[in-house]
C-alpha positions, 0 to 999 in steps of 0.5 A: 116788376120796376123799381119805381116802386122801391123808388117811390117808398124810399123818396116817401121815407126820406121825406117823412124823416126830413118833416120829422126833423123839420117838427122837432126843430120847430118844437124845440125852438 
């Protein structure tokens, strides 16, 4: 079992988190 895994889930999570971020920001202007 390797942590490519673990490392693909959380280089997904952050790149939700920056889209979500990047969406507020266009939304609120």
């Amino acid at each position: 079992m390797s942590g490519s895994h673990m490392i693909a889930d959380f280089l997904w999570c952050m790149l939700l988190l920056y889209l979500s971020r990047a969406a507020g920001r266009v939304v609120r202007g």
